[in-house]
C-alpha positions in Angstrom: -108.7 34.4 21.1 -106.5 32.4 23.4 -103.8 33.8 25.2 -101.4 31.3 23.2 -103.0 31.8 19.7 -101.9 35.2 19.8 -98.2 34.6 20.9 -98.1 32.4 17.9 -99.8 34.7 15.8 -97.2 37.5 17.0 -94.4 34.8 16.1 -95.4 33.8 12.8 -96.0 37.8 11.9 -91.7 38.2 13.4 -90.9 35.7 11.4 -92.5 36.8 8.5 -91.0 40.8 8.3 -87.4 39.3 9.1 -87.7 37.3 5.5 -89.0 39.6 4.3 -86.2 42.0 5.2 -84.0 39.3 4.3 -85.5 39.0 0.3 -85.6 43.1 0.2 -81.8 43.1 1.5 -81.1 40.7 -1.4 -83.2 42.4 -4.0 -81.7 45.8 -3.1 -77.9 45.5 -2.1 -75.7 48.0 -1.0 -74.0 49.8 -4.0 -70.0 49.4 -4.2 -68.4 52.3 -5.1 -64.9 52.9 -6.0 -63.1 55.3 -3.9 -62.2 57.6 -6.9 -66.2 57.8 -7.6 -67.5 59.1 -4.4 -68.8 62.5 -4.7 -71.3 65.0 -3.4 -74.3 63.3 -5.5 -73.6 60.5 -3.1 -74.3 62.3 0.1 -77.1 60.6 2.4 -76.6 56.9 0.7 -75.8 53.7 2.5 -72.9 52.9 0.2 -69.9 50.2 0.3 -66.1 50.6 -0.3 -63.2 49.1 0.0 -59.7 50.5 0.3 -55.9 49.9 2.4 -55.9 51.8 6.1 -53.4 54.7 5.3 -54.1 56.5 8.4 -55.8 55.0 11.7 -56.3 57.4 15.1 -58.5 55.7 17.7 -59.6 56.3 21.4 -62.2 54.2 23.3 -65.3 55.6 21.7 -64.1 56.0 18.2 -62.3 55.5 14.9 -60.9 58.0 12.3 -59.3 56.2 9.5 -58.1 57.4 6.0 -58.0 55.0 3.0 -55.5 54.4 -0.2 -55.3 57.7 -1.7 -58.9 59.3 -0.7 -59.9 62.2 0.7 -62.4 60.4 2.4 -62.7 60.8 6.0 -64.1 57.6 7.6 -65.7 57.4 11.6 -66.4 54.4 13.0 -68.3 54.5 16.8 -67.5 52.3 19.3 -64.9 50.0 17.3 -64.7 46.5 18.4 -61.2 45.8 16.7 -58.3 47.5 16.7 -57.8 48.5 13.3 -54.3 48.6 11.6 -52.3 50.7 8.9 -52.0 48.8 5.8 -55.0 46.4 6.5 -57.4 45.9 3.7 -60.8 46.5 4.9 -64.4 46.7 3.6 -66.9 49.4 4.5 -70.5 49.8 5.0 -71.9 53.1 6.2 -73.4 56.6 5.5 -72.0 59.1 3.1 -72.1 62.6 5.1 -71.0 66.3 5.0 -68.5 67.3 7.7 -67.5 70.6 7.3 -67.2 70.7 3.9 -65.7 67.4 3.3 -66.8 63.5 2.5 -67.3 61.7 5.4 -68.3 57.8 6.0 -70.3 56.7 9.3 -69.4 53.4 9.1 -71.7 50.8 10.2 -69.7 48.0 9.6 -66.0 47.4 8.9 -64.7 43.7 7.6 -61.5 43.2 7.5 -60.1 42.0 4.0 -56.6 40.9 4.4 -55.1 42.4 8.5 
């Protein structure tokens, strides 16, 4: 095979796994769960929430934030917004066990109504 044939072939097979990841993102979304409905069964999941910033603490490297009336201990690494108390925000991240309590890794944060 030709030098080029097989930079096309490598393009075409790139092009095909990212629809692909693209249909399997739309086939199995991310599960929105109320705040009130997060438990320990949820631990490890890739889940969605959405709440009002009751607490916010950040430094350069990170972000500790506390929702609306949840127990719910959310860290976000490396934040590239400041984010602010009463903001309405939407979160994508990693249910965890810190020391005994819930914690989200947040991968993303979208900001609602700042």
């Amino acid at each position: 095979m030709k030098n080029s044939h097989v930079k096309y072939l490598f393009l075409l097979l790139s092009l095909l796994s990212l629809f692909l990841l693209f249909i399997l993102s739309l086939i199995y979304p991310i599960p929105k769960i109320p705040l009130n409905q997060i438990s320990e069964k949820n631990i490890d999941e890739k889940i969605l929430v959405e709440g009002i910033v009751e607490r916010a603490y950040e430094t350069q490297q990170v972000s500790y934030l506390t929702l609306n009336d949840s127990n719910l201990s959310i860290i976000l690494f490396y934040p590239q917004n400041k984010i602010k108390i009463n903001s309405s925000i939407e979160i994508i991240g990693k249910l965890s066990n810190y020391k005994g309590k819930l914690q989200l890794n947040a991968d993303s944060i979208r900001c609602l109504r700042c």
